[in-house]
C-alpha positions as CSV (number, residue, x, y, z in Angstrom):
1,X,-38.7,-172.5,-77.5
2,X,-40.2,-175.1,-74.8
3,X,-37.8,-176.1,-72.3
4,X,-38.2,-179.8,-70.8
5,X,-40.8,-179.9,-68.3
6,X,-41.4,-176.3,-68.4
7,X,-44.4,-175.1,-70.3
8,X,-46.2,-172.3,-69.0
9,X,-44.7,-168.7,-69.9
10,X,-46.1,-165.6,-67.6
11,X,-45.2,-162.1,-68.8
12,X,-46.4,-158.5,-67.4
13,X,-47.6,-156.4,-69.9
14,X,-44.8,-154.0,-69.0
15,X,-41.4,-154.0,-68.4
16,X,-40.0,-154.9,-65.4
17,X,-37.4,-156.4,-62.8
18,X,-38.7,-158.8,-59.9
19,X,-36.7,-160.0,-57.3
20,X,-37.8,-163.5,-55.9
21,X,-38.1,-164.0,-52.5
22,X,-39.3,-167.6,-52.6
23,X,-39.9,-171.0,-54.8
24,X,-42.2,-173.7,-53.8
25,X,-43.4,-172.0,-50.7
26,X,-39.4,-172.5,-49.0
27,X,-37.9,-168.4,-48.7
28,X,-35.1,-168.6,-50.9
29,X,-31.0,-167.4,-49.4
30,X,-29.9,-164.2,-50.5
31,X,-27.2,-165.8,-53.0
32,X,-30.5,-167.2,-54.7
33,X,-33.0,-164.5,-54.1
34,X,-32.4,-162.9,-57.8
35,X,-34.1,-160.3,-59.9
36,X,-34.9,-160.6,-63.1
37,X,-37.3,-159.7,-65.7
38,X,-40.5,-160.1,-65.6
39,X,-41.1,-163.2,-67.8
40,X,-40.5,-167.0,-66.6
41,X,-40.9,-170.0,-67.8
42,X,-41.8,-172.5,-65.1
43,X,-43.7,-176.2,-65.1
44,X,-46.4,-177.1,-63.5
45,X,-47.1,-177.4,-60.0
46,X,-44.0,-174.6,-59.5
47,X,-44.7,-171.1,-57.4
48,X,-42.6,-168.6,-56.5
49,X,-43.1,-165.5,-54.9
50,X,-42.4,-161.3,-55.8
51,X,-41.6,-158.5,-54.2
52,X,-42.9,-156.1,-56.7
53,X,-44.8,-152.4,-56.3
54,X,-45.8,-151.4,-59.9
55,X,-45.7,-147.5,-60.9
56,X,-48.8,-148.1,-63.0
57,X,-51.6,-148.5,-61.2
58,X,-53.1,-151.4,-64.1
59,X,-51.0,-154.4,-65.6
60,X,-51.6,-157.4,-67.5
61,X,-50.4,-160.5,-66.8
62,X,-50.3,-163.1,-69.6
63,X,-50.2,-167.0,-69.0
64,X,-49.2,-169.1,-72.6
65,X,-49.3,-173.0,-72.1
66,X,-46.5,-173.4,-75.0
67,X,-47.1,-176.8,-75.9
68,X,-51.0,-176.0,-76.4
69,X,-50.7,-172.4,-77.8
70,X,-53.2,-171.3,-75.6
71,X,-52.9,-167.6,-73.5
72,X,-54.7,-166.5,-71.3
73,X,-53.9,-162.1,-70.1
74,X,-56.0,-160.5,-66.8
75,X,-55.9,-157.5,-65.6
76,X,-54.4,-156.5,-62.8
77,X,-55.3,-153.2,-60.9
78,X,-53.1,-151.8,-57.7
79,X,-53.9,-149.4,-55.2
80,X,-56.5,-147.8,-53.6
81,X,-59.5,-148.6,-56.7
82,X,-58.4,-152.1,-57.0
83,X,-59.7,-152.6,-53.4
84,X,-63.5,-151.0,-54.4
């Protein structure tokens, strides 16, 4: 369901918790500084950053404009072949 102003939808293609450690490029207080899954709905324009060290060494990430229906997924690889 689209939330006002908020269109885009990221996921990970597994399950997660990631706890924020900043919005909008400001570092965010402890009391704000949550984790939560890894799924958000934001709007445009918004960033936030992760602290986040996958067990999996490959992900997916999926972007989904809502009002468009459009997705986008990458891959994602970590460690030492993702810098090859």
């Amino acid at each position: 369901m689209p939330v006002a102003g908020k269109n885009i939808k990221w996921t990970l293609s597994r399950p997660a918790k990631l706890p924020s450690s900043a919005k909008d490029g400001a570092d965010l207080p402890p009391e704000q500084a949550l984790t939560g899954p890894a799924s958000l709905v934001i709007a445009p324009g918004e960033t936030y950053d992760f602290k986040f060290r996958p067990e999996e060494e490959s992900l997916q990430l999926s972007l989904e404009i809502v009002l468009l229906k459009e997705k986008l997924t990458q891959a994602i690889s970590v460690g030492p072949e993702a810098s090859k």
